[in-house]
N, C-alpha and C positions, 0 to 999 in steps of 0.2 A: 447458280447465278442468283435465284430468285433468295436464295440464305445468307448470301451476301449483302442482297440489298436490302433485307429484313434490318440488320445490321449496323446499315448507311442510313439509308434515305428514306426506307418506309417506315420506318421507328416513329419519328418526328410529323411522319404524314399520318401513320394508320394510331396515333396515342390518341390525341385529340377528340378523332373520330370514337373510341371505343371507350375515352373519357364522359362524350357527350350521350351516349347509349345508356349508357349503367345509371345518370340519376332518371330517367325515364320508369323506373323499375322501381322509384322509392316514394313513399307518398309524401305530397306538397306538406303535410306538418312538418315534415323530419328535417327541416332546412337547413338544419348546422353540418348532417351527414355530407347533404347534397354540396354544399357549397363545398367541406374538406374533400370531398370529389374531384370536381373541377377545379380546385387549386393543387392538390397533388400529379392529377393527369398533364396540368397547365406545365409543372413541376418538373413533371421528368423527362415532357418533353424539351425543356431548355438544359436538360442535360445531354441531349442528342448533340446539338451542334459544337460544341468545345471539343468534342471527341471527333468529331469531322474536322474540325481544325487542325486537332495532330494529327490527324492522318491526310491532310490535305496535303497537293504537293504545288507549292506556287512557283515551278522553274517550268512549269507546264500551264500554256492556254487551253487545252481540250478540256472537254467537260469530264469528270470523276465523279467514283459512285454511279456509273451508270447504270440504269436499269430499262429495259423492252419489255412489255406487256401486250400481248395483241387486245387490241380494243373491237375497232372495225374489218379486220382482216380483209375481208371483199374489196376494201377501198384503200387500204395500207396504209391505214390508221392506228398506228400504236399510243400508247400509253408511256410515254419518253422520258424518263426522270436521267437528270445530273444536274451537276455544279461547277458552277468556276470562279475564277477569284473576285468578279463581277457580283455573281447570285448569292454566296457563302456569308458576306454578311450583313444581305436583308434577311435571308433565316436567321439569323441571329436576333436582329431584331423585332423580329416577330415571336420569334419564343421570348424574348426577355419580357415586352409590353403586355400579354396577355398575364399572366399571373397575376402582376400589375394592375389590371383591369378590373381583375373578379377580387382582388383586393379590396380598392377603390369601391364596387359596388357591396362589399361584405355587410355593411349596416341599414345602408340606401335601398336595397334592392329586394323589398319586404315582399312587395307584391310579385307575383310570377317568378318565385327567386331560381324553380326548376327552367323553367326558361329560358332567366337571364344565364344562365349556367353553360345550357344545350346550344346556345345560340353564340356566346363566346369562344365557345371550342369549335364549332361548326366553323366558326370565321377563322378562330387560326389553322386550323385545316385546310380551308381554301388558300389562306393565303399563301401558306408555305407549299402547299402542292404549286402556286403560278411561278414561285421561284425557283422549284427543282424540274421545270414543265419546259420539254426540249421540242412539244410538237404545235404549232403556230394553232393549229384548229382548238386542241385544249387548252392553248394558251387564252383562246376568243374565249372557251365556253368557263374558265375557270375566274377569269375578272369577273364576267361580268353575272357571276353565280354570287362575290363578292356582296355586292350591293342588297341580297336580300337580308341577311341577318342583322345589317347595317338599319336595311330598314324596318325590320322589326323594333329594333332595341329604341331609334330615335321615334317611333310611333308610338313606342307600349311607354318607354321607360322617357322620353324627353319632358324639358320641365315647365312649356306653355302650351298655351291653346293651339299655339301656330305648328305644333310639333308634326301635325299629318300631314299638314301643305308642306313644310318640308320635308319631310320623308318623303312625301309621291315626286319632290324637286328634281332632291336627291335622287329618287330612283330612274326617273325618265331623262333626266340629263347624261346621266351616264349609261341610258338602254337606245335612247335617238343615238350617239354619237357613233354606237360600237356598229349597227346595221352595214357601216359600210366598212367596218374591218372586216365582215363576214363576208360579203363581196368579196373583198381581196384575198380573202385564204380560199375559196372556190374558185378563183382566179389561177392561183399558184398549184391549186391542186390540180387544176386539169392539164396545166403545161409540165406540170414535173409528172404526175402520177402519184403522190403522198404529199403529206405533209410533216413529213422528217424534214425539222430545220437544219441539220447539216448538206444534205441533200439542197434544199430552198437554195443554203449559202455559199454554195459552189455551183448555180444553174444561171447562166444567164442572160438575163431579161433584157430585153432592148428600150431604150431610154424613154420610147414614149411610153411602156407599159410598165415599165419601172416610176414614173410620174404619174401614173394613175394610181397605182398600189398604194405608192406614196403619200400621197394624198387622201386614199382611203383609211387609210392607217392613220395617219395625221388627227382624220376627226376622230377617230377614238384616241385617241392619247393626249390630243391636247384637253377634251373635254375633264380624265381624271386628272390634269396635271396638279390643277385647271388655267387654262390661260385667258389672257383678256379675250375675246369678250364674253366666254364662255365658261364664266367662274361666279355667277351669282348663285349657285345651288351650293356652294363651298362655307359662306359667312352662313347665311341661310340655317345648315346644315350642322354646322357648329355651335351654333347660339343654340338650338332645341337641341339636340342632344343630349343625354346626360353627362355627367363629367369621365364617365370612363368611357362613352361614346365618342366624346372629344378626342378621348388622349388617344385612341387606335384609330381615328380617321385622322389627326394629324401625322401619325406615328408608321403610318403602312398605305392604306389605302390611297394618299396623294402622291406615294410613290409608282402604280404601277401604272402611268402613264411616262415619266420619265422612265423607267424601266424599260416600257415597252419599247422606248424606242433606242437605248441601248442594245436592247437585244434581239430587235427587229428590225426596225427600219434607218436605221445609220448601215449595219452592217448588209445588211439585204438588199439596199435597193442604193447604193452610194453614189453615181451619178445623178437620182433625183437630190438623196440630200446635200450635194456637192451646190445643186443646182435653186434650191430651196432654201438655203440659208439667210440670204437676206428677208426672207418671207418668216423665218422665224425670228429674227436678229431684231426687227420691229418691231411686233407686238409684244416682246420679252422685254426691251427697253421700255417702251409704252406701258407694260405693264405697273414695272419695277417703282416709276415715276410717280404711275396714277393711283396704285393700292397703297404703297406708302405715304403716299399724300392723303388718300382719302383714311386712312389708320389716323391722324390726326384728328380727323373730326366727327370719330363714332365716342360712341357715348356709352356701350354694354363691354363690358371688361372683357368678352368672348368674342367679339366680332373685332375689336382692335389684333387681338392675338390672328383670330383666322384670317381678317386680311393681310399681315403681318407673314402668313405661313402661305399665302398665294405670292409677295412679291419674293420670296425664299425661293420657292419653286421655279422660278421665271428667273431668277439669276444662274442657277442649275442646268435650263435648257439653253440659253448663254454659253453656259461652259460647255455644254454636250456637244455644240453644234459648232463650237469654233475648232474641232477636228483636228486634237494636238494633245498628244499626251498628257499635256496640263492641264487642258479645260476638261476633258472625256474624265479623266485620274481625279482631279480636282472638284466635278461633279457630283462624285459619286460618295466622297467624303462629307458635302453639308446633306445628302441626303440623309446619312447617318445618325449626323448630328441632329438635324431637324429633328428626328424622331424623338431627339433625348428632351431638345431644349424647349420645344412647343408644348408636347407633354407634359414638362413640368409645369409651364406656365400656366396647364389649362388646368391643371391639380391645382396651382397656386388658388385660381381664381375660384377650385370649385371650396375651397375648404373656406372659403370668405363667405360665397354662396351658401352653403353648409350651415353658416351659425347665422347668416344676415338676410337670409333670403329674396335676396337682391343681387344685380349684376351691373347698377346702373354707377356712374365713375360718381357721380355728383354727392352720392352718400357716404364715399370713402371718404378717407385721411385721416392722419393720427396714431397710427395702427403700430407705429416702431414704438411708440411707449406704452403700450397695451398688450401686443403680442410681438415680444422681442422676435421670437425664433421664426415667425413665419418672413419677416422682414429680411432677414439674412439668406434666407433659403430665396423669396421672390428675388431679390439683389442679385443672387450668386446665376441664376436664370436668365436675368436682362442684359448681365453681361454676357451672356455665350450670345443672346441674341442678338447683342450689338457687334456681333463676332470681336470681340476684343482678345488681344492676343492672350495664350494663358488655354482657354477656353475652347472646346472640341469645333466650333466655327470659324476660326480665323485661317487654319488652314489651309483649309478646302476653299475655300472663297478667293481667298489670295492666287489659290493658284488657277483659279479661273478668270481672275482679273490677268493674270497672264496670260493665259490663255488666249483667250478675248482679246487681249492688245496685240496679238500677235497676228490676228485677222481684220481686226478692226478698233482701231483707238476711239472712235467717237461711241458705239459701241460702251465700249471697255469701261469711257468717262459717266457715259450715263448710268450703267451697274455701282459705277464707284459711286455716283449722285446717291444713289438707291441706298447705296452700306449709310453712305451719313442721314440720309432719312431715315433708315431703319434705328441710329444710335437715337435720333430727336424723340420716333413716338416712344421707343423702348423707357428713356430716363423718364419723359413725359409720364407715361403708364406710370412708372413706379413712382414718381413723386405724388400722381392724382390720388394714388391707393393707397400709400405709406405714409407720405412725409405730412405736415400741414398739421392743422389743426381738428381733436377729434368735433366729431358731428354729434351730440347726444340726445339732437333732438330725432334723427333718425336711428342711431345704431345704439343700443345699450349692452348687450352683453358679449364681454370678450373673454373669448380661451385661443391659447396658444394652440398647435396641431398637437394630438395625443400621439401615445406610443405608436401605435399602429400608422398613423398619417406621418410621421419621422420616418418610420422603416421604407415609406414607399419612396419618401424623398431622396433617402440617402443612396440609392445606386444608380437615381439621375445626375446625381453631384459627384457622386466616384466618376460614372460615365464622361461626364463633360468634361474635368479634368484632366482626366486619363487623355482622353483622346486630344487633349491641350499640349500636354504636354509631351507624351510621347506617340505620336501620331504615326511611326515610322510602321508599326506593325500592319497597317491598312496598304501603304502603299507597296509594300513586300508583298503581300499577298495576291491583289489584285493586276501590280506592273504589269506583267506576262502577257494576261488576259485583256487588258488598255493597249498595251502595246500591239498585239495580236491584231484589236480591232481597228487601230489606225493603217495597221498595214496591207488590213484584207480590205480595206474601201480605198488603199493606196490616198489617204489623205497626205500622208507626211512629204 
């Protein structure tokens, strides 16, 4: 069993881990070593998941690839890895984004580069362990393990003075929130005797202690989602940063509050969330309204994007919660996309950053007859964000707008409000930064993206595409498992 899983699941988990070990053993001058390290380990762990894909089986909701490890034994605490058509392609996107990452910091990342190395693999190791992670107590302690390497990298390596206040933001927003998900898994554990979530999801709970849990749960997941009012550590958090700090907290880390509650609290406790809906339905429309409006009137090309990628996530819990194969199905597709199109954008802005050493919108314009190619590449970007059809966004959102309407049309119009805000700052963005007239008294020297900055762009613009135009392979895969969970909280 355990050669099996070597195989599947712990390939992808234990790479990273024994990538980020071995530059530990090389001294800090030899940096080109180090770095071809951590981009090989990055390497072959994204060759793990395509081969779980063939061998995946999508005519089945259970979890595959499964593996038992005793952890806690006295307390019947194991170590629970699998997959299902649900979890299969956020690994995906977490091996693909990391590579990607230590790319991005290959010239930038001068200082600490053994570090920034051990501390990129660390994260993708956690993070692909949360999504092969089938026991709720691991599931607490592997988030919120998440946020340290996050906050190393925006402390050591982000690009203002403000970088430590937000890192300590970042870190204590999402370490307050989770306290009372802990509660709630010591809760479950003393009623079941484990914390084996199949076990969890066939025990059950009576409706007042099912709205306790709920609710416990809730403040951890809405804090990473992040939701209104609990999303000022996210812009924050993005602005300091560096730019491949950006791309894998837009890219992973905003998803494992949506996630969690996919894979916890819809299916586990479904008469609270039957019963809580309009308590999410609110501040998700409120959100939608307010971050797209307030994207209008920032001024740092990084904080337009990251509030931009909060009202993304709130149209998501939208669809999650309107408890219909379209909105759940539907949901789970702009997460995907998020990953690809936010990313890009935040590479767009860092490669401007990169030659201008600025971020502020007032100093752009001009830029399409100076640097053809980077204008084509931001264009082909702002359209997946304006979810225009074509484009890996339009999708999934649509079919959350269904979704949504099928619970709630006032609801549904406000999300629609949201998509045409989201096209106004999206064109806005690109004409402040592209179109207009150049500035020469603030910007003078222009290069287009070099070879190396083209290679990274080019499999977010295959990505978007691809998933534009033949989107069909996502919902083959995942149906079963969407389907599965609307019928075990009997929503349908």
């Amino acid at each position: 069993m355990l050669e099996q899983c070597y195989f599947d699941l712990s390939g992808p988990i234990l790479c990273p881990v024994l990538g980020s070990i071995t530059p530990l053993f090389i001294p800090n001058s030899r940096i080109r070593p180090i770095r071809l390290i951590g981009l090989c380990a990055s390497l072959i762990t994204f060759l793990y998941p395509p081969v779980l894909r063939i061998q995946f089986d999508p005519s089945t909701a259970k979890s595959q690839f499964v593996e038992s490890l005793r952890w806690l034994p006295y307390e019947n605490i194991n170590f629970y890895l699998g997959i299902d058509g649900i979890s299969l392609f956020f690994v995906i996107l977490t091996t693909f984004l990391i590579p990607i990452c230590i790319l991005v910091g290959w010239s930038g990342m001068r200082s600490y580069g053994k570090e920034y190395i051990t501390a990129s693999l660390i994260r993708e190791f956690l993070m692909i362990a949360v999504f092969c992670m089938l026991d709720p107590l691991l599931f607490y302690v592997l988030p919120e393990s998440v946020p340290i390497p996050m906050f190393i990298i925006i402390g050591v390596w982000g690009s203002r003075q403000r970088k430590i206040k937000a890192a300590y933001q970042f870190f204590l927003y999402t370490l307050l929130g989770s306290v009372f998900m802990l509660l709630a898994i010591l809760l479950i554990l003393l009623q079941t005797g484990t914390t084996d979530l199949q076990i969890s999801l066939t025990t059950e709970f009576s409706e007042r202690r099912q709205i306790f849990l709920w609710i416990a749960s809730f403040a951890s997941f809405a804090v990473k989602v992040p939701m209104v009012p609990v999303h000022i550590w996210s812009p924050e958090a993005h602005v300091e940063a560096p730019t491949a700090g950006s791309v894998i907290l837009a890219g992973i880390p905003l998803k494992l509050g949506t996630y969690g509650f996919l894979r916890f609290s819809i299916p586990m406790f479904p008469e609270a969330t039957l019963c809580s809906t309009p308590f999410i339905y609110t501040p998700s429309a409120i959100a939608i309204i307010y971050t797209s409006s307030t994207t209008l009137r920032q001024i740092d090309l990084k904080k337009i994007i990251a509030y931009s990628s909060v009202a993304h996530m709130n149209l998501v819990t939208i669809g999650m919660f309107s408890r219909n194969i379209q909105g759940i199905g539907g949901s789970i597709l702009p997460m995907s996309s998020h990953g690809l199109v936010s990313s890009a954008l935040f590479l767009c802005v860092g490669v401007l950053y990169d030659r201008h050493k600025t971020r502020l919108v007032r100093y752009y314009g001009g830029s399409v007859s100076t640097m053809p190619n980077l204008p084509t590449i931001f264009f082909s970007s702002t359209l997946a964000n304006m979810s225009s059809p074509g484009t890996s966004s339009f999708i999934g959102e649509f079919l959350i707008l269904v979704g949504a309407f099928q619970r709630n049309s006032l609801v549904a119009t406000l999300a629609a409000l949201g998509m045409i805000l989201g096209a106004a700052y999206s064109l806005w963005l690109y004409n402040r930064a592209v179109s207009g007239n150049l500035k020469p008294d603030f910007l003078h020297k222009f290069s287009d993206p070099n070879g190396r900055e083209v290679s990274i762009f080019i499999p977010f613009l295959v990505g978007v595409v691809w998933m534009g135009v033949h989107p069909k392979v996502f919902p083959d895969c995942m149906h079963t498992s969407v389907s599965n969970l609307v019928q075990h909280g009997k929503f349908h």
